[in-house]
DSSP file (Angstrom, degrees, kcal/mol; ACC not computed):
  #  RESIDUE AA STRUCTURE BP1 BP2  ACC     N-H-->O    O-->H-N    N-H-->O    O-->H-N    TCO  KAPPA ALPHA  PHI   PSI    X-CA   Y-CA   Z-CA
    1    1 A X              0   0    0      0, 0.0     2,-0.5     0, 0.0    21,-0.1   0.000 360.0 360.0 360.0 123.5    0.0    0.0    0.0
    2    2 A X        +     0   0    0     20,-0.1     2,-0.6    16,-0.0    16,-0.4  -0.525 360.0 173.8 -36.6 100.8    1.1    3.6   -0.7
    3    3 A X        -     0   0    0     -2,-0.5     2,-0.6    14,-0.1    14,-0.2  -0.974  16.3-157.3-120.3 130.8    1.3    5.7    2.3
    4    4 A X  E     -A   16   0A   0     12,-1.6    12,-1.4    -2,-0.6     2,-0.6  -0.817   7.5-166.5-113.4 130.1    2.5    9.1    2.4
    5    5 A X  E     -A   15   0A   0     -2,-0.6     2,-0.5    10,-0.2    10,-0.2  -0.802  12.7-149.6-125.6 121.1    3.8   10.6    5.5
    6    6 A X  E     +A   14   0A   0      8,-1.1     8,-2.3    -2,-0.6     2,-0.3  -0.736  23.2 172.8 -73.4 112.1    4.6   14.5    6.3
    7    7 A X  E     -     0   0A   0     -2,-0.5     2,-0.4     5,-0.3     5,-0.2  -0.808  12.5-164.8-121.2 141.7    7.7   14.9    9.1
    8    8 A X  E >   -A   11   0A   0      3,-2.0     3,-1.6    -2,-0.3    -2,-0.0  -0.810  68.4 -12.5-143.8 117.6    8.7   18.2    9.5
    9    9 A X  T 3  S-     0   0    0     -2,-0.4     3,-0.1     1,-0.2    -1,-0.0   0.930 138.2 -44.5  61.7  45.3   12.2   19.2   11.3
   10   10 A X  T 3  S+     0   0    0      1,-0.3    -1,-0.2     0, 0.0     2,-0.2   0.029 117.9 106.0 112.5 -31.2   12.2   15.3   12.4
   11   11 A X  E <   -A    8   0A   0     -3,-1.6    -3,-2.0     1,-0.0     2,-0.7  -0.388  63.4-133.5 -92.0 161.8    8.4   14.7   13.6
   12   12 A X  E     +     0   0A   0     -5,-0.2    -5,-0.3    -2,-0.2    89,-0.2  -0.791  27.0 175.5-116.1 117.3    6.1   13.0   11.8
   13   13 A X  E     -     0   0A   0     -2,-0.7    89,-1.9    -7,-0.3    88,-1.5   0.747  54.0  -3.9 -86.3 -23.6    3.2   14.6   11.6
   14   14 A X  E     -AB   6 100A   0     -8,-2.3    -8,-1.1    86,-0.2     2,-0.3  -0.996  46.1-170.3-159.5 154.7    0.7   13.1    9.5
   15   15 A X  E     -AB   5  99A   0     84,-1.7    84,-3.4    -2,-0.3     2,-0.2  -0.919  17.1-177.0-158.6 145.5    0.6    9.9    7.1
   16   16 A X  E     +AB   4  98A   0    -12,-1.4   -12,-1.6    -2,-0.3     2,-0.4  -0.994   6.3 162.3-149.2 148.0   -2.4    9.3    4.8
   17   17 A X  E     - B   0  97A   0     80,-2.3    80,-2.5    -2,-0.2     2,-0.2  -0.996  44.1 -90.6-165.2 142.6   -3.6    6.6    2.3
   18   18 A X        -     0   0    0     -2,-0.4     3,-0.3   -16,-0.4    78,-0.2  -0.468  30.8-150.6 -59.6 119.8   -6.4    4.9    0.2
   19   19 A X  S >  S+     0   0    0      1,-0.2     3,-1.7    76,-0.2    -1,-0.1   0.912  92.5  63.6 -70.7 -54.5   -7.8    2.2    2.4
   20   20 A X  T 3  S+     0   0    0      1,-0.3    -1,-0.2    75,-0.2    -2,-0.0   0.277  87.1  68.7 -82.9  13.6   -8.7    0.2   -0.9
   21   21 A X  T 3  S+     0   0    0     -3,-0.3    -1,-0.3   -19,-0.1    -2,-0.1   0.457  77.6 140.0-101.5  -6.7   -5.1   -0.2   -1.9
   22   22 A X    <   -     0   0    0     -3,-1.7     2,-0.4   -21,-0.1    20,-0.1   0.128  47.7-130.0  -7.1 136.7   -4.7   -2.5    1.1
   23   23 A X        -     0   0    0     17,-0.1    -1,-0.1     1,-0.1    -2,-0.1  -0.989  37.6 -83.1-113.7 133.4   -2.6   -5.8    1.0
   24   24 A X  S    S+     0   0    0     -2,-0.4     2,-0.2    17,-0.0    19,-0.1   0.174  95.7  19.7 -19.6 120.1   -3.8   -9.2    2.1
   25   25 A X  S    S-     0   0    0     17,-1.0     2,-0.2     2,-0.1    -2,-0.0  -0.747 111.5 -33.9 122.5 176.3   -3.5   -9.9    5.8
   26   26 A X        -     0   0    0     -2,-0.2     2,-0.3    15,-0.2    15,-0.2  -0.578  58.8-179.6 -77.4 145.0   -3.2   -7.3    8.9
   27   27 A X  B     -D   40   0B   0     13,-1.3    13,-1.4    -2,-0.2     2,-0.8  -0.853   9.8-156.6-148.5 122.1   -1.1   -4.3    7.9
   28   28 A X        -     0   0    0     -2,-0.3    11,-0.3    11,-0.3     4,-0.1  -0.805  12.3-174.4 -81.7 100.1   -0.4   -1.3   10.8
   29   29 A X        +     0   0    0     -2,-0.8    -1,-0.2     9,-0.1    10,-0.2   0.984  63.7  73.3 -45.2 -67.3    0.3    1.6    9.7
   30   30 A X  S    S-     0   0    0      8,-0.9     2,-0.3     1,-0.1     7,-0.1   0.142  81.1-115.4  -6.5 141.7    1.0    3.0   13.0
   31   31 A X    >   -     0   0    0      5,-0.2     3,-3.7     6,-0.1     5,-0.2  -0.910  30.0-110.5 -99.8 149.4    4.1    2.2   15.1
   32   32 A X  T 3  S+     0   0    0     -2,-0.3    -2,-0.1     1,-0.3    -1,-0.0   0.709 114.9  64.1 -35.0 -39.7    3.9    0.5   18.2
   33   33 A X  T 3  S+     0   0    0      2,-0.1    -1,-0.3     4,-0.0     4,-0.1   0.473  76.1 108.4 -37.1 -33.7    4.9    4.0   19.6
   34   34 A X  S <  S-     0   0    0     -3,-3.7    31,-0.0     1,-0.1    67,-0.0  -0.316  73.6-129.2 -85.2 158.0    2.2    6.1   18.7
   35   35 A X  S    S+     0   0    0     66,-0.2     2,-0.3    29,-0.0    30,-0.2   0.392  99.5  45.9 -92.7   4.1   -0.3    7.5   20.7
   36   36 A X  S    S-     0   0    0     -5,-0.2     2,-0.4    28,-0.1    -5,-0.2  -0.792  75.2-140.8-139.6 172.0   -3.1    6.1   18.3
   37   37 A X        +     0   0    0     -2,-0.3     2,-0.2    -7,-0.1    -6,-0.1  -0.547  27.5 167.9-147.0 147.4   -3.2    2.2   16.7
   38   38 A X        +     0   0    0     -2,-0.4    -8,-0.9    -8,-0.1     2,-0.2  -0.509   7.0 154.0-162.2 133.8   -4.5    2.1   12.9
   39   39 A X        -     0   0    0    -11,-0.3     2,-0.4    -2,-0.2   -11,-0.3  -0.840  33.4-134.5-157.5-179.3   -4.0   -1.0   11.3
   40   40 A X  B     -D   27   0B   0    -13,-1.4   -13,-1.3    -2,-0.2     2,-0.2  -0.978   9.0-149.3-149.5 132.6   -6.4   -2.5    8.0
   41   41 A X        +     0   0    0     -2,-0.4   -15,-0.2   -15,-0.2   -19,-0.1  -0.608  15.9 178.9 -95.9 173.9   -7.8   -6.1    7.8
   42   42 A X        +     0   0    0     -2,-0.2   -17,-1.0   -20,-0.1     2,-0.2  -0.463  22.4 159.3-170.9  62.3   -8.1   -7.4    4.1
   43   43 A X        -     0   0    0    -19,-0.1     2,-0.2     1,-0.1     3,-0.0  -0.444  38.2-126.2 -84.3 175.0   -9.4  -11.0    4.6
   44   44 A X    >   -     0   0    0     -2,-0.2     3,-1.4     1,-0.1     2,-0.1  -0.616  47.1 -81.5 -95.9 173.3  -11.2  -13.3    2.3
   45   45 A X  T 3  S+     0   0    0      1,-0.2     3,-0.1    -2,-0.2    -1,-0.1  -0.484 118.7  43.6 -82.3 161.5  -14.5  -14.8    3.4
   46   46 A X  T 3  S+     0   0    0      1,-0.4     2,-0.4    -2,-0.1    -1,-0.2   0.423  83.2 139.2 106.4  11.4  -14.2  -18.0    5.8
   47   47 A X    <   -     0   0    0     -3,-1.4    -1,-0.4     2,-0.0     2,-0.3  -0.741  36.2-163.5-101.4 118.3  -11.2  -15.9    7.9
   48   48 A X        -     0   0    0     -2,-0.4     2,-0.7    -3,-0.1    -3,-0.0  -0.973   7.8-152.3-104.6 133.3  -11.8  -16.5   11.4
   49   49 A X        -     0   0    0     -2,-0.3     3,-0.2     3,-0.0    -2,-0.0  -0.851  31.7-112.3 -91.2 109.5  -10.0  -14.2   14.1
   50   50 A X        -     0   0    0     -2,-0.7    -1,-0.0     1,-0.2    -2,-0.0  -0.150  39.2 -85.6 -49.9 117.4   -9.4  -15.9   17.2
   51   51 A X        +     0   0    0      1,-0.1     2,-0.3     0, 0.0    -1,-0.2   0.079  61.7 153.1   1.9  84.2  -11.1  -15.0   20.0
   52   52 A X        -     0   0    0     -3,-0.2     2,-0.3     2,-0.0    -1,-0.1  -0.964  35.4-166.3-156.8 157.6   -9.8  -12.0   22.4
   53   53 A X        -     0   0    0     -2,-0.3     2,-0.4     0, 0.0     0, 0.0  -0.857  30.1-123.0-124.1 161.1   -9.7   -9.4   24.7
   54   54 A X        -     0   0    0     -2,-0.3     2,-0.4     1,-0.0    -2,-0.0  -0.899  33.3-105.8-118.3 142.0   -7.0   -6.8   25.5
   55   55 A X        -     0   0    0     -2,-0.4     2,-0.1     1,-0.1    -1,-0.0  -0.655  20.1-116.7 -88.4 133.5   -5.5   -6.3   28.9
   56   56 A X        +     0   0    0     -2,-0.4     2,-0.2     1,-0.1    -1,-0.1  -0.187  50.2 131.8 -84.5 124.4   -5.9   -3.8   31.3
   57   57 A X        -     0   0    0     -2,-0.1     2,-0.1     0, 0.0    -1,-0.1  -0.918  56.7 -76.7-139.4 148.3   -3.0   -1.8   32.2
   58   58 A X        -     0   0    0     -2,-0.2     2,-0.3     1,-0.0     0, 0.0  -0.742  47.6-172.3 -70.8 139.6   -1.7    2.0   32.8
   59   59 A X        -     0   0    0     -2,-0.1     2,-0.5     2,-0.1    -1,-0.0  -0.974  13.8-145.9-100.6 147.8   -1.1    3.7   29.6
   60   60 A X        +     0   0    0     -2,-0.3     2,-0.3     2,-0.0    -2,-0.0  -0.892  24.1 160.5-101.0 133.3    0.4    6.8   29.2
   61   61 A X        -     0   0    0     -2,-0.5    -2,-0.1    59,-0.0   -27,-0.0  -0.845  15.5-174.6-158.8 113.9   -0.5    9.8   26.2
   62   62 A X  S    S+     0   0    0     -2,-0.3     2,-0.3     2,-0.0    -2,-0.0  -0.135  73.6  33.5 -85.3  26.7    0.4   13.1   26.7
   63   63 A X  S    S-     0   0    0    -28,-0.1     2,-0.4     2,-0.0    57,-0.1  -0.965  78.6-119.0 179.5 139.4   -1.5   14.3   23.3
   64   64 A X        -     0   0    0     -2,-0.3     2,-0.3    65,-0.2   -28,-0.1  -0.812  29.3-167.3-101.4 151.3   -4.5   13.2   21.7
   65   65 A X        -     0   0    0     -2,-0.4    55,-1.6   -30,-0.2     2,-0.3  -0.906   8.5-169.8-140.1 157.1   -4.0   11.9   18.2
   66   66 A X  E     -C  100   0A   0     34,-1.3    34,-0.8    -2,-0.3     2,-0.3  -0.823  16.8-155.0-117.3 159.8   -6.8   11.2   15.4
   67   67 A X  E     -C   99   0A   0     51,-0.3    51,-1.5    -2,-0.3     2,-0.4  -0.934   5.2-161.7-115.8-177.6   -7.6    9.9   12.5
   68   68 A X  E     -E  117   0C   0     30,-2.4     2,-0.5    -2,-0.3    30,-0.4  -0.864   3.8-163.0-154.5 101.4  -10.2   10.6   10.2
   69   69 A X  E     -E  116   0C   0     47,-0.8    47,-2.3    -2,-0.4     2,-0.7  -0.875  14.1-143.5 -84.8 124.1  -11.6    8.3    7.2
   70   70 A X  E     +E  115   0C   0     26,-1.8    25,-2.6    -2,-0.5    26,-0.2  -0.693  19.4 178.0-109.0  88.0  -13.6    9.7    4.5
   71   71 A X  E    S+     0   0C   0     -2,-0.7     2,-0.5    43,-0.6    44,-0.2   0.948  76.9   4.9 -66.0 -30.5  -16.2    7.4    3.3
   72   72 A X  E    S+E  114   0C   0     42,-1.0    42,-1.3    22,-0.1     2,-0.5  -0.950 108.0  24.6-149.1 143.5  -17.7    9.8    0.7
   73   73 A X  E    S-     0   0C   0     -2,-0.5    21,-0.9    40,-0.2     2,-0.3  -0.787  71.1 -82.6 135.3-177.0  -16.5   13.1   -0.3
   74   74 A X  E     +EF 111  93C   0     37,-1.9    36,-1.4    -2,-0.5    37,-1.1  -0.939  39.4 158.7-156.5 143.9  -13.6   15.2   -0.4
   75   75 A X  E     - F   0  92C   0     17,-2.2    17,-1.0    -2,-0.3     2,-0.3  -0.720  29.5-119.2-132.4-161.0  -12.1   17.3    2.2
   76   76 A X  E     - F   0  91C   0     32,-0.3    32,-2.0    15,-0.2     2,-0.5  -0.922   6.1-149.4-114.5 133.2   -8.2   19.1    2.8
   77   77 A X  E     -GF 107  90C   0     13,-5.4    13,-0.9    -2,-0.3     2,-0.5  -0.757  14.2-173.6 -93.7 132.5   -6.2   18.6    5.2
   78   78 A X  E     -GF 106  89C   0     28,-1.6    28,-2.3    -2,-0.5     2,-0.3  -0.976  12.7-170.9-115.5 126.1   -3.6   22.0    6.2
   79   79 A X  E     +GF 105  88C   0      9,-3.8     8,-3.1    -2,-0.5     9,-1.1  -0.994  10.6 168.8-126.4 167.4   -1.1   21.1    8.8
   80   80 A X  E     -GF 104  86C   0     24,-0.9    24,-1.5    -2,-0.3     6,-0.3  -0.954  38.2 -96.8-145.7 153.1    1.3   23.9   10.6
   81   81 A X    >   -     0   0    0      4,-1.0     3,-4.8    -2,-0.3     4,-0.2  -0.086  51.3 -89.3 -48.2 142.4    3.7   23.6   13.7
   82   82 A X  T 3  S+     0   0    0      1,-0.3    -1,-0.0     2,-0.2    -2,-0.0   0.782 129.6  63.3 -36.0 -37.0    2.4   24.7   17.0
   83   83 A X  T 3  S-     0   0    0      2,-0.1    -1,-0.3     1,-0.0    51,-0.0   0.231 122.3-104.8 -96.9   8.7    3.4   27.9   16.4
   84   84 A X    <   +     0   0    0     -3,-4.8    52,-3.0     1,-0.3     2,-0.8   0.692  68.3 148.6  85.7  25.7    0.9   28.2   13.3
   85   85 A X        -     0   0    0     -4,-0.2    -4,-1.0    50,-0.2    -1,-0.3  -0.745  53.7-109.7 -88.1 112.3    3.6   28.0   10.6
   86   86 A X  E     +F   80   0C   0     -2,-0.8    -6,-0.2    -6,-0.3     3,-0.1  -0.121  44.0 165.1 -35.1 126.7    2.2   26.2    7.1
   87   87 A X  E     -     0   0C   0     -8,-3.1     2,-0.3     1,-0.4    -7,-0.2   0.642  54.9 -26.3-110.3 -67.9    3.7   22.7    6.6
   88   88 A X  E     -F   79   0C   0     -9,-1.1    -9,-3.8   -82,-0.1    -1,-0.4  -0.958  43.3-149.8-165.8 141.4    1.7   20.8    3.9
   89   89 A X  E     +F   78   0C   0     -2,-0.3   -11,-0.3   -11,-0.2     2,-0.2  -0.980  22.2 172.3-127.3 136.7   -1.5   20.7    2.6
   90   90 A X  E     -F   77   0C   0    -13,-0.9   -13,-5.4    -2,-0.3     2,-0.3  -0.987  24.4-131.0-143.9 149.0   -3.4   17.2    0.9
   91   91 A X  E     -F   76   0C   0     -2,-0.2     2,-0.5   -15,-0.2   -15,-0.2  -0.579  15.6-167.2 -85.9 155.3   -6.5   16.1   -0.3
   92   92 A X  E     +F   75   0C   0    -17,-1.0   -17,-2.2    -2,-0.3     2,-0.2  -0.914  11.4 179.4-128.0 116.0   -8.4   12.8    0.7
   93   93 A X  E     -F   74   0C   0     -2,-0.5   -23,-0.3     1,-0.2   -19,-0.2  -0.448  50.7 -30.6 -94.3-161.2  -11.2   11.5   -1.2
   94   94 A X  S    S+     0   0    0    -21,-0.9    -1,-0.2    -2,-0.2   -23,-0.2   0.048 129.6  15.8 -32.2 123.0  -13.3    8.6   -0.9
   95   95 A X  S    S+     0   0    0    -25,-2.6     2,-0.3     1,-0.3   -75,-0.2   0.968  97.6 118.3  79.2  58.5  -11.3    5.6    0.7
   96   96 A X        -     0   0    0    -26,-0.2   -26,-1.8    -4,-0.2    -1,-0.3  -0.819  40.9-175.6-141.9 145.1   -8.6    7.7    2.0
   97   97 A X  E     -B   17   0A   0    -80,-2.5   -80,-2.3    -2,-0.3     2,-0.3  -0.857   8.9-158.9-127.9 156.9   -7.5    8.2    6.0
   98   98 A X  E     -B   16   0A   0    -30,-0.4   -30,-2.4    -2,-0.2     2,-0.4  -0.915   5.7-150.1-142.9 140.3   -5.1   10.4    7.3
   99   99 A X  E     -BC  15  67A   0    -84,-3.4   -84,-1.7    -2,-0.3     2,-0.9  -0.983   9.9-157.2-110.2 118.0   -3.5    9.8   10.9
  100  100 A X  E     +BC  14  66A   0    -34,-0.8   -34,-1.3    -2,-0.4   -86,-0.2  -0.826  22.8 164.2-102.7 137.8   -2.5   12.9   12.3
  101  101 A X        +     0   0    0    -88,-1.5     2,-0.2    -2,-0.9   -66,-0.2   0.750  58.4  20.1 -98.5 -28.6    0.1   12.2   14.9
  102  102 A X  S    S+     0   0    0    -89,-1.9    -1,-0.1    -3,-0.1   -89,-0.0  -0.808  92.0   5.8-150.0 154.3    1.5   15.5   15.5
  103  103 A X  S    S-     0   0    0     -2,-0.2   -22,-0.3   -24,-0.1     2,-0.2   0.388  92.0 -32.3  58.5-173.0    1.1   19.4   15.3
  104  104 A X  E     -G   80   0C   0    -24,-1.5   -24,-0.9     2,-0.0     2,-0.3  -0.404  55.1-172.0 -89.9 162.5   -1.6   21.3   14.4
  105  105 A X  E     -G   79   0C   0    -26,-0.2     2,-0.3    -2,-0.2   -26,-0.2  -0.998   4.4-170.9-151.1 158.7   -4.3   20.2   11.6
  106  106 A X  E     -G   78   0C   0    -28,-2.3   -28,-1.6    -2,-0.3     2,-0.4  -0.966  13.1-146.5-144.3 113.2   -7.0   22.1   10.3
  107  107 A X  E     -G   77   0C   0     -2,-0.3     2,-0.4   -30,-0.2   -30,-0.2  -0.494  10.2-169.2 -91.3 139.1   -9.9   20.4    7.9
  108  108 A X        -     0   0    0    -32,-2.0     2,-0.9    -2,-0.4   -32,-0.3  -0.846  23.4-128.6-133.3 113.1  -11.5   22.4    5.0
  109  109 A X        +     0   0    0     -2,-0.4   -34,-0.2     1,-0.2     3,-0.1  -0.591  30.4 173.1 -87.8 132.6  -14.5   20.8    3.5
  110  110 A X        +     0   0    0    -36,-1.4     2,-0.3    -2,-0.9    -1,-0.2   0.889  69.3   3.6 -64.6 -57.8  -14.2   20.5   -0.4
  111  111 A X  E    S-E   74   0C   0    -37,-1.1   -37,-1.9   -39,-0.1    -1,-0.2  -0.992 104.7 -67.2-150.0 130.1  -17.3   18.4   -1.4
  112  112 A X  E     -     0   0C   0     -2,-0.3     2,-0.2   -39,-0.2    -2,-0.1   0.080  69.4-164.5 -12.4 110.1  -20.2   17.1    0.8
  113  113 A X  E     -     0   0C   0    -40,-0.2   -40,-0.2   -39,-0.1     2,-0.1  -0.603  33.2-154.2-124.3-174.0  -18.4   14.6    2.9
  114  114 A X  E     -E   72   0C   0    -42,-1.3   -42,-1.0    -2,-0.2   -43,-0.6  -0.614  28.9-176.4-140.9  79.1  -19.2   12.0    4.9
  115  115 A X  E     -E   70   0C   0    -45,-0.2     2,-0.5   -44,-0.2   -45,-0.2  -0.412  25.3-154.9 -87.3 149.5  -16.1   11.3    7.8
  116  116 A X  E     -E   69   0C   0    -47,-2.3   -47,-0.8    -2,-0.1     2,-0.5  -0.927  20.4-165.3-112.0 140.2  -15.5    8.8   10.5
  117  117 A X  E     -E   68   0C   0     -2,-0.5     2,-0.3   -49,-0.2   -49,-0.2  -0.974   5.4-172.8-133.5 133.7  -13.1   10.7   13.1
  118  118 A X        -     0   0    0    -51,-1.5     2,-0.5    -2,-0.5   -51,-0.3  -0.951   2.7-175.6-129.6 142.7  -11.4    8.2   15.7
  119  119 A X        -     0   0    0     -2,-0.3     2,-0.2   -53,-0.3   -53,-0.2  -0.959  30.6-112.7-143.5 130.4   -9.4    9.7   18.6
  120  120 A X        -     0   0    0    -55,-1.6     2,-0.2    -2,-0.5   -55,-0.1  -0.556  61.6-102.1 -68.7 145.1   -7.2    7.7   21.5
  121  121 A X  S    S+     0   0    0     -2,-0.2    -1,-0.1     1,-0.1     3,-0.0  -0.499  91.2  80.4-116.1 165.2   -9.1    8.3   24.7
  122  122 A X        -     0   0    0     -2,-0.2     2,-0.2     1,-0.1    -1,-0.1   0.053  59.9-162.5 -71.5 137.3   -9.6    9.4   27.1
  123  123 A X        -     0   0    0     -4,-0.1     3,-0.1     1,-0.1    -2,-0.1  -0.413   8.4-172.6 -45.1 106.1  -11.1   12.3   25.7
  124  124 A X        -     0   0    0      1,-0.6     2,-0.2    -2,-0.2    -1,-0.1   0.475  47.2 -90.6-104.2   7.5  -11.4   15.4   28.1
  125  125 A X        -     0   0    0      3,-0.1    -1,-0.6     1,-0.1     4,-0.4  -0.444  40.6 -89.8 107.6 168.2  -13.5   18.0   26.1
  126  126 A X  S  > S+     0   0    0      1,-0.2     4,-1.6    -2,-0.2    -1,-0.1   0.828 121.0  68.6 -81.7 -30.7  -12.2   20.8   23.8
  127  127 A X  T  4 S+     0   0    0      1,-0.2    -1,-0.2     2,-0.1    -2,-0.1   0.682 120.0  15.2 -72.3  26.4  -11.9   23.2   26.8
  128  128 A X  T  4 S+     0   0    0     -3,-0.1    -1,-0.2     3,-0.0    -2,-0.1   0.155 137.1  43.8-140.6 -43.7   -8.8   21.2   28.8
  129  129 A X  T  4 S+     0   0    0     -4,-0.4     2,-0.3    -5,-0.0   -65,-0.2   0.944 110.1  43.0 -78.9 -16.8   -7.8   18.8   25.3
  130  130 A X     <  -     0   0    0     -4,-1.6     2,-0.3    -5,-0.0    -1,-0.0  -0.850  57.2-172.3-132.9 142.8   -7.8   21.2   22.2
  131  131 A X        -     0   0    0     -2,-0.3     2,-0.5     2,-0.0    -4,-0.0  -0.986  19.4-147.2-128.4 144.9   -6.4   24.7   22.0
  132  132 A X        -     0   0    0     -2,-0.3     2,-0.3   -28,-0.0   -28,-0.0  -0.812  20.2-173.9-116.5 146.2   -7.2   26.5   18.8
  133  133 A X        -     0   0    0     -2,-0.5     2,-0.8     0, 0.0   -49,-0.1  -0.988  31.2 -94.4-156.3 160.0   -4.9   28.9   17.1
  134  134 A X        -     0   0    0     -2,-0.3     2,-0.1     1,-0.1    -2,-0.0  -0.509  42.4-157.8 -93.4 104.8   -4.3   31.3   14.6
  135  135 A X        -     0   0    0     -2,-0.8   -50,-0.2     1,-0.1   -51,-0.1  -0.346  20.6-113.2-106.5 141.6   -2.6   29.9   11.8
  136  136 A X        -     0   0    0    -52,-3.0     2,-0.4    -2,-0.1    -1,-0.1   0.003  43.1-132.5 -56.9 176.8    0.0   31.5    8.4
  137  137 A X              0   0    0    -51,-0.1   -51,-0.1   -59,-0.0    -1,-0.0  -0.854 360.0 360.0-137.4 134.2   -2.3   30.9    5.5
  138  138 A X              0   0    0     -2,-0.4    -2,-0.1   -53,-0.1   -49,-0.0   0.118 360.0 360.0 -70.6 360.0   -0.3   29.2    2.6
């Protein structure tokens, strides 16, 4: 699968890809590292996943991270450094998700969309998790 990922001055800030380009099997996108999990099944029919639960433990995330899958539509994504400097700008249409990992991100919608937004939890509201700010215009 084709993924394309936006680092700026080391981080990586965002990486985004067509879900239907998928390869047979589990594939992560994500590194174990990251403060969010994204991964893509691609089975064929008769595929049984064995039975599980995951165990409970402290985790630590000092940032909330997202990602956002566009089932119909078209949107852009702007990201800029904390400090509201332009990095990169991309489109996603249909089938395509973007993880943002890092830095600021800013959605503009193109064409009637239709998004799934996932966030690592827990969540605390915008007024203590999200700070909004005023960002360079490309």
């Amino acid at each position: 699968m084709n993924t394309k990922k936006i680092t700026h001055k080391g981080k990586l800030y965002a990486i985004y890809f067509n879900v239907s380009e998928a390869e047979d099997g589990l594939s992560f996108i994500s590194e174990d590292g990251d403060f969010i999990q994204v991964g893509i099944w691609k089975y064929q029919p008769k595929k049984t996943l064995p039975a599980h639960f995951h165990k409970e433990y402290i985790r630590e995330a000092t940032r909330t991270c997202e990602s956002v899958y566009v089932v119909k539509g078209k949107i852009k994504c702007n990201l800029y450094t904390k400090s509201g400097n332009f990095i990169e700008s991309f489109i996603l249409n249909n089938n395509d998700m973007a993880i943002q990992l890092y830095g600021v991100h800013e959605y503009e919608i193109l064409e009637e969309a239709l998004v799934i937004e996932n966030k690592n939890g827990p969540y605390f509201g915008p007024e203590i998790d999200r700070k909004r700010i005023n960002v360079q215009k490309n």
